[in-house]
C-alpha positions as CSV (number, residue, x, y, z in Angstrom):
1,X,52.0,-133.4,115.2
2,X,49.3,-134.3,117.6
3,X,47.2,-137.3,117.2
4,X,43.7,-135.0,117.1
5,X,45.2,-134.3,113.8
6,X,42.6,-135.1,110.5
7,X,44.5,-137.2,108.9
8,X,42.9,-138.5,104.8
9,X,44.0,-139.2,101.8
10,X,43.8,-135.7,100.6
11,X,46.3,-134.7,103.0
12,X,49.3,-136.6,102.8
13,X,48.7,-138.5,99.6
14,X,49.2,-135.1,97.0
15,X,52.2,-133.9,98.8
16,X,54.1,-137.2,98.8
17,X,53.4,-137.1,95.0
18,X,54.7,-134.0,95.0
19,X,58.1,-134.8,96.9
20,X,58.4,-138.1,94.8
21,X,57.7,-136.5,91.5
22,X,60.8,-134.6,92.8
23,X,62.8,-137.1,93.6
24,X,62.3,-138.6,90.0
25,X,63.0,-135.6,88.8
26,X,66.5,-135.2,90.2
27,X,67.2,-138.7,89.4
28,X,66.5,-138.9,86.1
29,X,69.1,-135.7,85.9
30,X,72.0,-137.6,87.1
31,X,71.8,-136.8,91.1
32,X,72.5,-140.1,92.7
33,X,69.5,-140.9,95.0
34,X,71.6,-141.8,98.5
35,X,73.0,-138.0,97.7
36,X,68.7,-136.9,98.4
37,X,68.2,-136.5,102.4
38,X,64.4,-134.9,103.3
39,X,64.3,-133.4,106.2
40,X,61.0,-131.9,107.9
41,X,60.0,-129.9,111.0
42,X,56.6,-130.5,112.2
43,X,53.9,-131.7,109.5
44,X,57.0,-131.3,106.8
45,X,58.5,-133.9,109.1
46,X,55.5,-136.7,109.1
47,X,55.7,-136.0,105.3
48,X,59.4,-136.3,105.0
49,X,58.8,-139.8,107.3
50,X,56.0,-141.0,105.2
51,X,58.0,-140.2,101.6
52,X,60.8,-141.9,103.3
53,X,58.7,-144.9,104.2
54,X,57.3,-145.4,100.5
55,X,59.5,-144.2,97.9
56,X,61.5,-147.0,95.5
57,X,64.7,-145.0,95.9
58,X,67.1,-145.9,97.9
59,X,67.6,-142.5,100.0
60,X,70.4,-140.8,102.1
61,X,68.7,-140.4,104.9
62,X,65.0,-138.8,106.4
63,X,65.2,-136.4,109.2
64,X,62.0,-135.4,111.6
65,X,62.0,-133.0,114.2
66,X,58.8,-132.7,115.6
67,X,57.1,-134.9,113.5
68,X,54.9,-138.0,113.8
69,X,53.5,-140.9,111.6
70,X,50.4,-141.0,111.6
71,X,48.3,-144.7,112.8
72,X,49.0,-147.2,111.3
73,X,44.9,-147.8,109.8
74,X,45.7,-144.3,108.4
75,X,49.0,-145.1,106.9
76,X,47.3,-147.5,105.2
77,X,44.5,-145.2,103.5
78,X,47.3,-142.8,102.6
79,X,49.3,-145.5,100.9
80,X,46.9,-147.4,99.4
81,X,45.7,-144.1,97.9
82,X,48.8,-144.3,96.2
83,X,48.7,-147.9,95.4
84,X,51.6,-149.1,97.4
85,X,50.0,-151.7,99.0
């Protein structure tokens, strides 16, 4: 992902609801979370990396091909969107 990229809360900070909300939801069925591994090509990647980054579970792994983080000053919106600051 190129760094001309828009990056605000509105696009990261649903989405990584969206893959937590998963993750809880596969925990709470049983699934061990170091058995979860997100993987993401491109955008999917900075999201997988960003999920990674924040989540309370203690993952398997996070994959990225292709993928960036965004800076850090926008990290920080995105997160603190979420209040995990």
């Amino acid at each position: 992902m190129s760094s001309s990229v828009e990056w605000d809360e509105a696009t990261m900070a649903y989405p990584m609801r969206v893959i937590e909300q998963l993750i809880l939801t596969e925990v709470h069925s049983g699934i061990d979370p170091r058995k979860i591994v997100l993987i993401g090509f491109g955008q999917g990647a900075t999201l997988a990396l960003m999920v990674a980054l924040t989540t309370l579970h203690d993952l398997g792994g996070v994959a990225s091909l292709s993928g960036s983080l965004p800076s850090a000053l926008q990290a920080r919106e995105v997160w603190a969107s979420q209040s995990l600051l």
